[in-house]
C-alpha positions as CSV (number, residue, x, y, z in Angstrom):
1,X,-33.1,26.9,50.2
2,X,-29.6,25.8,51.4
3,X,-27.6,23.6,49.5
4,X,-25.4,20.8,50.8
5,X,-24.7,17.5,50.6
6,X,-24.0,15.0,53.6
7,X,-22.5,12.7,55.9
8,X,-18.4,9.2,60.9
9,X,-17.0,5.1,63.8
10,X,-19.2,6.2,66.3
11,X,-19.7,7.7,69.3
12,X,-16.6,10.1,69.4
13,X,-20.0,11.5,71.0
14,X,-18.7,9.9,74.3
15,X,-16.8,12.1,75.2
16,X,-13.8,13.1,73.7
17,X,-13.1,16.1,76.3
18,X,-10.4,19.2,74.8
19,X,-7.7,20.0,76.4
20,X,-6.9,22.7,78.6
21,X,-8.9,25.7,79.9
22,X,-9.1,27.9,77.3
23,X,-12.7,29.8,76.9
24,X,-14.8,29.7,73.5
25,X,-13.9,32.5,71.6
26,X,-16.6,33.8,69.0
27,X,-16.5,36.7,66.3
28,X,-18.2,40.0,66.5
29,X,-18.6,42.8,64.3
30,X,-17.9,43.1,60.9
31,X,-17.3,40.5,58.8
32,X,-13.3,40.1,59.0
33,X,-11.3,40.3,55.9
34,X,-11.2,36.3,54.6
35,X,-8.4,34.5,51.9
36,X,-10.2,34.3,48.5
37,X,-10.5,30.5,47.4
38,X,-8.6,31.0,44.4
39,X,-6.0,33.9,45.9
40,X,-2.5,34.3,46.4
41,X,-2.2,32.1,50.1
42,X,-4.1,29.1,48.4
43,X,-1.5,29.2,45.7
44,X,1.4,29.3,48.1
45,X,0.4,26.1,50.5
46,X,-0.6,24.1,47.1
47,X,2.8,24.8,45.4
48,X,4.1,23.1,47.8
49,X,2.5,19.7,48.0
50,X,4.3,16.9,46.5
51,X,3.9,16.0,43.1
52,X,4.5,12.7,41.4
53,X,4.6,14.4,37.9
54,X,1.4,11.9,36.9
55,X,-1.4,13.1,35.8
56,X,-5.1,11.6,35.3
57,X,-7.9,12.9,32.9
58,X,-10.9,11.7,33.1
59,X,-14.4,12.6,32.4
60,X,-17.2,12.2,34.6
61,X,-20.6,12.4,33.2
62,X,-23.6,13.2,36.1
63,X,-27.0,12.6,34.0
64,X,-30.3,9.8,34.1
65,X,-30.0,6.6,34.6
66,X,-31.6,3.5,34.9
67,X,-29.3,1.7,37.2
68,X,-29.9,-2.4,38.5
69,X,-30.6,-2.9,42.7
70,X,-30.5,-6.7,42.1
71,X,-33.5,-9.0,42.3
72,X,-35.0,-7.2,39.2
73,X,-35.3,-4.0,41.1
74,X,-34.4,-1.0,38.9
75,X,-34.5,3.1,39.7
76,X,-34.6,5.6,38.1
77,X,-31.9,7.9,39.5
78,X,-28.8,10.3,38.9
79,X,-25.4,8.5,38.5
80,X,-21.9,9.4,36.9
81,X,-21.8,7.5,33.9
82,X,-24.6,5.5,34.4
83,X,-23.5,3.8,37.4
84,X,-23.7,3.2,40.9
85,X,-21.8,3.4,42.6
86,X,-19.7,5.4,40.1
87,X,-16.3,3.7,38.8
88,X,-13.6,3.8,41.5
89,X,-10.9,6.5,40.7
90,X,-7.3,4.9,42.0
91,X,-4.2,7.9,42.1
92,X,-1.2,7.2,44.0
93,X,0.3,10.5,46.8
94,X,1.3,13.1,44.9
95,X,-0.6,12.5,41.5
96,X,-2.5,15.4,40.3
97,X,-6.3,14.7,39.2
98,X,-7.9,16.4,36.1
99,X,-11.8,15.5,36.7
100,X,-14.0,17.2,34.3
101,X,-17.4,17.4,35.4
102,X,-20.0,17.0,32.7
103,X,-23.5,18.4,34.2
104,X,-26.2,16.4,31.7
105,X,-28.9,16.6,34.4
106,X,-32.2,17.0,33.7
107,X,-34.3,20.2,34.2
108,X,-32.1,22.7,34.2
109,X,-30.5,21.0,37.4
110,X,-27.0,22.8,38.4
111,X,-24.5,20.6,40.4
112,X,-20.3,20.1,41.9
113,X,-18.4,17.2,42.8
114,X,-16.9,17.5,46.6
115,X,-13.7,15.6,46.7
116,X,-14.9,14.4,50.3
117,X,-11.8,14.1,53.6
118,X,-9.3,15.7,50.4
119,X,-7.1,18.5,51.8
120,X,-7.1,20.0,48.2
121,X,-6.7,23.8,47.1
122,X,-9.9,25.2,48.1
123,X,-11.1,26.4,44.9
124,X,-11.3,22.6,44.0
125,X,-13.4,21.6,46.6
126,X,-16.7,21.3,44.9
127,X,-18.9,23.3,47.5
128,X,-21.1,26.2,46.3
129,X,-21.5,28.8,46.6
130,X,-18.4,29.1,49.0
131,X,-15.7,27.8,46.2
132,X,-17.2,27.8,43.3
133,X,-20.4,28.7,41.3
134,X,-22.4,25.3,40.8
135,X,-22.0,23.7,37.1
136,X,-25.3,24.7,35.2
137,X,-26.7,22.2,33.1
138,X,-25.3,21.7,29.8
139,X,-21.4,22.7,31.0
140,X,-18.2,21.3,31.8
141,X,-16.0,22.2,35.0
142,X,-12.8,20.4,35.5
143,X,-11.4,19.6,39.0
144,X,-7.5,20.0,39.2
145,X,-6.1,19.2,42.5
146,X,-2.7,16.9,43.7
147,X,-4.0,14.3,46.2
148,X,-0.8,14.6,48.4
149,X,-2.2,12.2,51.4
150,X,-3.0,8.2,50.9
151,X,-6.3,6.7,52.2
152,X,-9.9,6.1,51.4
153,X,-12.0,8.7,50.1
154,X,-14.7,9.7,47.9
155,X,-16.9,11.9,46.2
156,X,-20.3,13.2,45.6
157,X,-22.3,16.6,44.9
158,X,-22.8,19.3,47.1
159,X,-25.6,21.2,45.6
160,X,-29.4,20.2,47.7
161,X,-29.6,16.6,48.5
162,X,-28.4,15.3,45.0
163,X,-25.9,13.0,47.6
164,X,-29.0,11.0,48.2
165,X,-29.4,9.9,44.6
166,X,-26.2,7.7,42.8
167,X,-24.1,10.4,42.1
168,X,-21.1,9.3,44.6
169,X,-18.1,6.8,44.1
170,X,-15.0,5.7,45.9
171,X,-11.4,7.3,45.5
172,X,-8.8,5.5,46.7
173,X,-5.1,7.5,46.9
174,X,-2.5,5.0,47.1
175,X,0.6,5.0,49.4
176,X,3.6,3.9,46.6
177,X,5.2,2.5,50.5
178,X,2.1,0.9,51.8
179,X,3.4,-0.6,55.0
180,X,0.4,-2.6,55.6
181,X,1.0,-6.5,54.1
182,X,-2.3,-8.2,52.5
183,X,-3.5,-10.1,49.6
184,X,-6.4,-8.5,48.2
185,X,-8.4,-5.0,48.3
186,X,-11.9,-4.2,48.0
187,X,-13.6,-1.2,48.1
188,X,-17.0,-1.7,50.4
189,X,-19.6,1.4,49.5
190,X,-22.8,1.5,51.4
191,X,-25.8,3.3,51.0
192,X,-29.2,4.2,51.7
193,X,-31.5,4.2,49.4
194,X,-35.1,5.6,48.1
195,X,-34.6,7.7,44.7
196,X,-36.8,6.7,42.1
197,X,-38.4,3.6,44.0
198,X,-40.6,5.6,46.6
199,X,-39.6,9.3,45.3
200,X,-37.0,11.5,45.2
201,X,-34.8,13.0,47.7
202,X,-36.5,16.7,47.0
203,X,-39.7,14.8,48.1
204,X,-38.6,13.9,51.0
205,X,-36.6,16.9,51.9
206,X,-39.6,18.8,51.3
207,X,-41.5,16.8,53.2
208,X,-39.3,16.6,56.2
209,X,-39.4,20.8,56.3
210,X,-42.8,20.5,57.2
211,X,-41.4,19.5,60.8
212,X,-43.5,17.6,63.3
213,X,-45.5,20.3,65.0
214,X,-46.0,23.7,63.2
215,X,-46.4,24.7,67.1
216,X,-45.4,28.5,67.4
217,X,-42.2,28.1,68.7
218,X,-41.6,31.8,69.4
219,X,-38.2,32.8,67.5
220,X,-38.7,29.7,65.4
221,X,-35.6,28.0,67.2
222,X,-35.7,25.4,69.4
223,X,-32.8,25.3,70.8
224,X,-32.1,22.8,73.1
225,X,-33.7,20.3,70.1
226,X,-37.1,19.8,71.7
227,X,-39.7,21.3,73.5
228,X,-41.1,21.6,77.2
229,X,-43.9,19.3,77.0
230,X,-43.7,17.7,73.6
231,X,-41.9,14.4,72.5
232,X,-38.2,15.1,72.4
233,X,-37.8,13.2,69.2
234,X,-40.0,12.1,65.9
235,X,-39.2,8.3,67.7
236,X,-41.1,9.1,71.3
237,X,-43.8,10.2,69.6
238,X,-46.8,8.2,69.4
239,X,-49.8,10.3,68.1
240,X,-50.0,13.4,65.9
241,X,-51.4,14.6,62.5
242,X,-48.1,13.0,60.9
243,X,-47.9,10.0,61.9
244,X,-48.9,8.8,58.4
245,X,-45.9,11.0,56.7
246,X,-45.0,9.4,53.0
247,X,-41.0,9.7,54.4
248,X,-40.3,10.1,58.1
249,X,-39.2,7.8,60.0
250,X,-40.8,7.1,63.2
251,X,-39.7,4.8,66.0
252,X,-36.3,4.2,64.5
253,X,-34.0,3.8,67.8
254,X,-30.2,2.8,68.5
255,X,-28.4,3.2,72.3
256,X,-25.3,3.1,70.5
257,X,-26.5,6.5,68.5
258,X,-27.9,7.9,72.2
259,X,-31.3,7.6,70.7
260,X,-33.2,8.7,67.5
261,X,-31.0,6.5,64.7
262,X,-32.8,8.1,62.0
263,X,-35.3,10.8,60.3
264,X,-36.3,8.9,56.5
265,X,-37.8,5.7,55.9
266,X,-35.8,4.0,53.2
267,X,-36.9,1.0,51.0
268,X,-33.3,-0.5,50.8
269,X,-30.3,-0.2,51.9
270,X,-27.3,-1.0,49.5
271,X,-23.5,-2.5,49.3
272,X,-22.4,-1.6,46.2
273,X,-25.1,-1.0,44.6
274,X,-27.0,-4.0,45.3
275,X,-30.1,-4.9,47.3
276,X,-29.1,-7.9,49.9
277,X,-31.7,-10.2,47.9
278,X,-29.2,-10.2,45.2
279,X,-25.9,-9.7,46.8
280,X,-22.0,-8.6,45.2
281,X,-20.2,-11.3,45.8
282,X,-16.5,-11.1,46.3
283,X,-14.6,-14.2,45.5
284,X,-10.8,-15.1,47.2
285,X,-9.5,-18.1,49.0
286,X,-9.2,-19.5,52.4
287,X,-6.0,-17.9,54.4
288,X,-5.7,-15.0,52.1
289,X,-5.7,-11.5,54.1
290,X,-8.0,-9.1,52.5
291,X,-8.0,-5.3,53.0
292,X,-11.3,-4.1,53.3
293,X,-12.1,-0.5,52.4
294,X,-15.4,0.5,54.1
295,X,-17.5,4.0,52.4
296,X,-20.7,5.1,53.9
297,X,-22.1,7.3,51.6
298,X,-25.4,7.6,53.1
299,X,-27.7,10.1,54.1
300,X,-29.5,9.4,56.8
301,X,-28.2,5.9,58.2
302,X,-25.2,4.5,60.1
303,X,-24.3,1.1,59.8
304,X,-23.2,-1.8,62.2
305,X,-21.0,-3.7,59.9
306,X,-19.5,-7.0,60.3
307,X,-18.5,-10.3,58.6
308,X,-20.1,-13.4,59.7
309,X,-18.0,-15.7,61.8
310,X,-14.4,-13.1,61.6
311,X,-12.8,-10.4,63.8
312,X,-11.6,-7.2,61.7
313,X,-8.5,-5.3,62.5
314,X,-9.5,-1.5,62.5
315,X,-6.5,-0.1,60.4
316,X,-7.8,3.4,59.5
317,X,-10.1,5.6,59.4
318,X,-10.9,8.5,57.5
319,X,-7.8,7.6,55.5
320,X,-5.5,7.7,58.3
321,X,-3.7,5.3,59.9
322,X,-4.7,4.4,63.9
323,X,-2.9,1.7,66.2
324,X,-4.3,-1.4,65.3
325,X,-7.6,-2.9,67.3
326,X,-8.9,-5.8,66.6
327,X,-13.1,-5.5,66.8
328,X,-16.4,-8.2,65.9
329,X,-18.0,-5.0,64.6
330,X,-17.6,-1.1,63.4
331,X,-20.0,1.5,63.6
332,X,-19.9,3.4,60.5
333,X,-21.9,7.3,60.2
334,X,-22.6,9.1,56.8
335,X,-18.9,10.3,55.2
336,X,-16.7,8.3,57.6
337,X,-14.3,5.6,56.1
338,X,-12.7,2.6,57.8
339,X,-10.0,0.8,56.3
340,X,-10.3,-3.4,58.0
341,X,-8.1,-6.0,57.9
342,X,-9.5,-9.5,57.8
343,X,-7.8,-13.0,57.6
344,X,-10.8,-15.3,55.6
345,X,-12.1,-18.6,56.5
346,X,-13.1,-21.7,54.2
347,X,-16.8,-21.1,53.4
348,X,-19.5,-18.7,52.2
349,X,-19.9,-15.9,55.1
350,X,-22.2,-12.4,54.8
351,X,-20.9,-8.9,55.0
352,X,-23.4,-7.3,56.8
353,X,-24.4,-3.6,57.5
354,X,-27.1,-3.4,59.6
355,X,-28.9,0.2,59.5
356,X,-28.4,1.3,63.1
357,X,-31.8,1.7,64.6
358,X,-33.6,1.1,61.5
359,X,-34.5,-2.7,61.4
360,X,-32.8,-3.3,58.3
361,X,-29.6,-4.4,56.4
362,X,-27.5,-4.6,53.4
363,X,-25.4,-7.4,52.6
364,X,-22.5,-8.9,50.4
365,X,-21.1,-12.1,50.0
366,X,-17.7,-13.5,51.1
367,X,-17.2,-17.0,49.3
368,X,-13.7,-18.8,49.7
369,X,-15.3,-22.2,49.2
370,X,-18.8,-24.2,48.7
371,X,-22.2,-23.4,50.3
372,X,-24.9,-21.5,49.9
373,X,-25.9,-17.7,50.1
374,X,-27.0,-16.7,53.5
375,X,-30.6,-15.4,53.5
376,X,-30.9,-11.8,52.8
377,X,-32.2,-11.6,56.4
378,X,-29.1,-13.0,58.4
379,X,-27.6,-11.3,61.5
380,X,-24.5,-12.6,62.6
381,X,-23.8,-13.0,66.3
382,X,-20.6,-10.6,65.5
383,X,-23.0,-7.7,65.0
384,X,-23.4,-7.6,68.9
385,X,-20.4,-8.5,70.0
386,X,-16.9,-6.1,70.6
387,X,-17.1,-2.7,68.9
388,X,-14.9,0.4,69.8
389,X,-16.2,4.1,69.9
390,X,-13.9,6.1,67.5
391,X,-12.4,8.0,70.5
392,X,-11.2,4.6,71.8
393,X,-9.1,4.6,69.2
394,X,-5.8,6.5,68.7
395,X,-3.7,8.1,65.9
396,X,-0.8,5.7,64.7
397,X,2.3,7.9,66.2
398,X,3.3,9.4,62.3
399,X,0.3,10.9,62.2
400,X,-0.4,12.2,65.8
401,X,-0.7,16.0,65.8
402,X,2.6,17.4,68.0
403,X,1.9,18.6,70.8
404,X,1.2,22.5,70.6
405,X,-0.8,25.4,72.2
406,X,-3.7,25.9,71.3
407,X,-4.6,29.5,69.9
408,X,-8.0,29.3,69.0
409,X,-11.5,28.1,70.4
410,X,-14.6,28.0,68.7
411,X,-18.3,27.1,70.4
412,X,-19.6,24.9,67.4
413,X,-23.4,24.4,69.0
414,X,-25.5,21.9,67.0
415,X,-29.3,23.4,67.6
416,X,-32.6,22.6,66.3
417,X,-34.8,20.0,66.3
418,X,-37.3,17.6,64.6
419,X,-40.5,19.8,65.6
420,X,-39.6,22.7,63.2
421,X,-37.2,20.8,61.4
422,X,-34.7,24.1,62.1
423,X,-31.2,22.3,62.1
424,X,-28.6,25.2,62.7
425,X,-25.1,25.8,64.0
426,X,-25.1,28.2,67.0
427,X,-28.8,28.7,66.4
428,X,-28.6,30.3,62.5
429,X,-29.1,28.5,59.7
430,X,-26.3,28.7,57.0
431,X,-26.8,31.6,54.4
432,X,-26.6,30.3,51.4
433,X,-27.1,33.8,49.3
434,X,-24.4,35.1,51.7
435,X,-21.9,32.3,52.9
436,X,-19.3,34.5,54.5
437,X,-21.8,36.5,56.8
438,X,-21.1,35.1,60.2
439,X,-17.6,32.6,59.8
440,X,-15.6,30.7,62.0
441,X,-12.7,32.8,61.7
442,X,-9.4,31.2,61.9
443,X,-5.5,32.1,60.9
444,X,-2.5,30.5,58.9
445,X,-0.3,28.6,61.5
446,X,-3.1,28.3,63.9
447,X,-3.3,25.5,66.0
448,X,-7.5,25.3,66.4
449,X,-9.5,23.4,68.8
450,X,-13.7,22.9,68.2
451,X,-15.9,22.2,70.8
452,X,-18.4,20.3,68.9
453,X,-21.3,20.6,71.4
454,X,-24.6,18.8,70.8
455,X,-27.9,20.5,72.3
456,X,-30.4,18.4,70.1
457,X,-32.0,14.9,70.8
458,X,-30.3,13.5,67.6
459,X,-26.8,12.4,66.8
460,X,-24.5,14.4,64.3
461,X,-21.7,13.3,61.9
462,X,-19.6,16.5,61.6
463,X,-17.7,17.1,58.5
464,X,-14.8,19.5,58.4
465,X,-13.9,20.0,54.7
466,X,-9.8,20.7,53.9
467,X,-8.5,19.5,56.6
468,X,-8.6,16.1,59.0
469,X,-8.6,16.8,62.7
470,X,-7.6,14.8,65.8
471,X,-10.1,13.7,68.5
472,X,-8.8,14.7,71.6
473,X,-4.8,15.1,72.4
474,X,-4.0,11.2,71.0
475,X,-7.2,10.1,69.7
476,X,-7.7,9.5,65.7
477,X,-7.3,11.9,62.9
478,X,-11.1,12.5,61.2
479,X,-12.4,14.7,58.8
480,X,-16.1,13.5,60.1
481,X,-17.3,12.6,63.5
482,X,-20.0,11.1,65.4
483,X,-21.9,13.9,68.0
484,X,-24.5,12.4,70.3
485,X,-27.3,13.9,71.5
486,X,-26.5,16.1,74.2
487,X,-22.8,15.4,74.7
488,X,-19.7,18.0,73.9
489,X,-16.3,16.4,71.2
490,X,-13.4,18.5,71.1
491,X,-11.4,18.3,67.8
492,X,-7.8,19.5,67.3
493,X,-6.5,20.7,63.8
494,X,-3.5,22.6,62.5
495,X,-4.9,25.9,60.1
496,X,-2.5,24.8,57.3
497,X,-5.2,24.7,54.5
498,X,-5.6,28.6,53.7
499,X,-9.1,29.7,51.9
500,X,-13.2,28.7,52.7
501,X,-14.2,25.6,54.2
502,X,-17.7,24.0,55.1
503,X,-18.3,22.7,58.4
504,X,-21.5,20.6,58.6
505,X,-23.6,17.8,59.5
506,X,-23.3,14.5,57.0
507,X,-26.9,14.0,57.6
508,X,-28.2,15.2,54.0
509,X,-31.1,16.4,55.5
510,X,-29.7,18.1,57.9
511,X,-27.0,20.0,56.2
512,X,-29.3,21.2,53.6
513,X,-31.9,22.6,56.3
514,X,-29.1,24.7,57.7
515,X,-27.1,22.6,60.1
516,X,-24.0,24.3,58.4
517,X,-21.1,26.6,59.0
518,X,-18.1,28.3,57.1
519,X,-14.6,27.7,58.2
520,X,-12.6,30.6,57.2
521,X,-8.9,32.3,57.0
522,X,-8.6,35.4,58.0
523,X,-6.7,37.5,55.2
């Protein structure tokens, strides 16, 4: 089986069209000579990132754990240390981070930690088998990268769907001259969540492969992400022998997502690790300007968020900085990150992420003064009201890509579909016993441009790992992005990042059943 992990503001899907004329270009033939992940180019860029002189050890320990939803709910899961999500790691630019990895998993299990929207040195990016052999069980690997660019990130494994247990938590890299002014900072996770209430991700990943058809669909690809007579998507359908599946999700459907929201039924959905029965609450005073530092680390779910009876300034996203909008609501797909800033009221106010399509929510607690907890249940009118499509938003000007030919093209096709459950790139399935068969071949000093275009009847959350790319020729700088259901996003990124780089879908599910590629430098 393949092994991945998972995980975008929304609909860059409409419609972020690339520049110029240039046709897709594709490889043929023999595999091109590629830049080791540990070889002499990777060295070279990553000597010359800035360095503070700090460094931070720490260990993080990945084994069972009984962790607390709230509202005497317990699971039995995965965590780092015992926790979810795991304790927040804080460096400031430039400060190198020494993160060994202790693998006390059960069964044998082997594992990584991705250092998720990082543009590390590529043997420290956690992703096997492209950078690294996974960490058996019973052994130590430490992570040594600098974190050279400030924003909100985080981490998680990429080895199967272990992302959809608790092993994930929040790194934050500090700017030492942050220009944004505010009073407080908290770190917002959110998450889906089924492990050891209903079963386990395996369960449902294996139950999921089963597709929704076994119909013979000739070469076993259906590539336009449905088929001629049959329902488009697991949601249109409303008859069929799986109808009463323990795990998929049927009728689950969002406009904003251009359709299907969702493949997995989940029991709750979490903000910070707590059911919205039994809420975090975060504490501050009227007038006090908060920063608000949003993670989905999902699987399967993209959340509506909001805050009852406040606007949010939209700040960042994917740790960099965008001219400011001002929004009721954000849209927030598996990996993305938004950074928000919020002036707070006097009262008690909910912090809601609604699970797009999915008739269900998580929920904090805001309380600057006296009155009671909203009702697990609420939905604030902000929920519907203003909320901006990533590609409505543009790149602050110091972090705008220049303006530049571009000298490469790659045809980044998202095929497959729910029937067979076949999720591919360019209709194959990533390799994972021989990652470099068919890459995406790029050079140093390249100035890249990916047509990301969707054929299926569900939406996509592209991850690009190394590097961040721009939407479009002034739109925002992503390292994951919202793909709609038949609708084309053009990306823009500088090859500057030399070694082997996955390219997938943040969908757990789907990046594990092959809806994954490999980004990599020609030698």
């Amino acid at each position: 089986m393949n092994s991945m992990n998972r995980r975008s503001v929304l609909l860059a899907g409409l419609g972020v069209a690339g520049a110029g004329a240039l046709a897709a270009c594709s490889d043929s033939g023999s595999t091109p000579a590629l830049v080791s992940p540990s070889g002499a180019d990777v060295a070279a860029v990553d000597k010359k990132r800035g360095r503070s002189g700090r460094t931070h050890e720490l260990t993080l320990t990945a084994a069972q754990a009984k962790v607390d939803l709230g509202a005497g709910i317990t699971a039995r899961t995965w965590a780092y240390d015992g926790r979810i999500p795991g304790k927040e790691l804080r460096v400031s630019t430039g400060d190198t981070l020494a993160a060994t990895l202790s693998n006390q998993l059960p069964n044998q299990t082997a594992t990584s930690i991705h250092w998720h929207g990082i543009a590390l040195r590529n043997d420290m990016d956690g992703a096997p088998p492209a950078t690294q052999s996974a960490v058996r069980a019973g052994r130590n690997f430490t992570y040594r990268f600098t974190a050279d660019t400030a924003g909100t990130y985080f981490f998680h494994p990429h080895v199967g769907v272990q992302l959809d247990r608790g092993l994930y938590a929040p790194l934050i890299v500090e700017d030492p001259r942050e220009p944004l002014s505010y009073d407080e900072e908290w770190v917002i996770v959110l998450d889906d969540w089924l492990d050891g209430v209903t079963g386990t991700p395996d369960d449902v990943f294996a139950e999921l492969g089963h597709g929704m058809g076994g119909m013979d669909m000739g070469d076993g690809m259906d590539m336009g992400g449905g088929t001629d007579g049959m329902p488009s998507s697991p949601s249109a359908s409303s008859s069929g022998g799986h109808m009463g599946m323990k795990y998929m999700l049927m009728g689950a459907q969002s406009p904003l997502l251009g359709g299907d929201a969702g493949d997995v039924k989940y029991p709750y959905h979490l903000v910070n690790g707590r059911v919205p029965a039994d809420p975090a609450i975060f504490r501050s005073k009227p007038g006090k300007r908060v920063r608000l530092r949003l993670v989905n680390a999902g699987s399967d779910t993209a959340y509506r968020v909001a805050l009852g009876s406040h606007k949010l300034t939209i700040t960042h996203t994917d740790g960099f900085p965008v001219q400011h909008q001002q929004v009721d609501a954000l849209l927030i797909g598996m990996g993305e990150r938004y950074d928000v800033l919020v002036t707070l009221d006097d009262g008690v106010f909910p912090l809601v992420a609604s699970a797009e399509g999915k008739n269900a929510t998580g929920m904090a607690v805001i309380r600057t003064g006296s009155g009671s907890t909203p009702p697990a249940t609420v939905r604030p009118t902000e929920l519907d009201g203003k909320l901006l499509a990533a590609a409505q938003l543009h790149a602050a000007d110091d972090v705008r890509l220049a303006s530049k030919k571009t000298d490469r093209v790659h045809r980044i096709e998202l095929t497959g579909g729910m029937m067979m459950y076949n999720w591919a790139i360019n209709g194959r399935r990533f390799d994972m016993n021989n990652p470099t068969a068919h890459p995406i071949a790029v050079e140093q000093g390249q100035r890249v441009r990916l047509d990301f275009v969707n054929t299926t009847t569900m939406w996509h959350p592209m991850h690009l790992h190394g590097h961040t790319y721009q939407l479009g020729d002034s739109g925002p700088r992503k390292d994951t992005t919202i793909v709609l259901p038949k609708r084309k996003v053009s990306v823009f990124f500088d090859a500057d990042n030399p070694g082997q780089w996955m390219l997938h879908c943040h969908n757990a599910y789907h990046g594990e059943a092959g809806m994954m590629a490999l980004v990599a430098y020609r030698s």
